[in-house]
N, C-alpha and C positions, 0 to 999 in steps of 0.2 A: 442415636436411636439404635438400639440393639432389636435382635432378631425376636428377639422375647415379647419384647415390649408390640413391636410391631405386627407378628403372630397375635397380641393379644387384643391389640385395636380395631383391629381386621374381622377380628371372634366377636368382639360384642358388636361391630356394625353388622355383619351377617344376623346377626341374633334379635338384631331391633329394626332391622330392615325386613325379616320375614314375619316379624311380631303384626308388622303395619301392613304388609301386605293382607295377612291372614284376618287382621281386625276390618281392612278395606274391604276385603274381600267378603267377608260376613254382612259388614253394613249395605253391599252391593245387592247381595242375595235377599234380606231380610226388606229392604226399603229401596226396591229396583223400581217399581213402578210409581211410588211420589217422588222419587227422587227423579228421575226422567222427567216425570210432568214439570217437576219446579226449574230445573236445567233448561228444558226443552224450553219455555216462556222465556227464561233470563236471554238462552244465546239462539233465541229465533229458531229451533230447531223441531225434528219430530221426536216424537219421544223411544221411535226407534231407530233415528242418529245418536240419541243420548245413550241407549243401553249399547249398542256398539263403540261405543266412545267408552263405555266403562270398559267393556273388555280388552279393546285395544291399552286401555290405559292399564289395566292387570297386567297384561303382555310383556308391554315395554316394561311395566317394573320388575316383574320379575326375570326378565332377561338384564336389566342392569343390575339389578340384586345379584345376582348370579355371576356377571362376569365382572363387578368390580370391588366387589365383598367377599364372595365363595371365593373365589377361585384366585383370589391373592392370599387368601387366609391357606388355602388347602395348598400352595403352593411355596408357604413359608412353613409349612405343618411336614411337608415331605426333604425340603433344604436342609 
């Protein structure tokens, strides 16, 4: 595997991993509150553990987005 090749796998996972984020992220804002409600009944919860649960769950992806997509790509970008 050359530096090329790996720089460019790193590019589109960055690229399809912020795509989903940002589509998650939409679907979150637009259908937060049926979506809580139907979450909330499935895993016993309230529907404001659900909406916290969605944003910790933003969180954490975009912080592994970040540190094992971004930042391997921008560090074979600067090599």
């Amino acid at each position: 595997m050359t530096q090329e090749f790996l720089t460019t796998v790193f590019g589109w996972m960055t690229v399809l991993n912020l795509a989903l984020l940002v589509f998650t992220t939409l679907m979150i804002v637009v259908s937060q509150d049926w979506a809580a409600k139907i979450h909330g009944r499935m895993f016993q919860m309230e529907p404001g553990d659900a909406k916290k649960a969605y944003f910790r769950y933003l969180a954490n992806y975009k912080i592994l987005t970040i540190v094992f997509c971004l930042m391997p790509w921008l560090a074979l970008k600067l090599a």
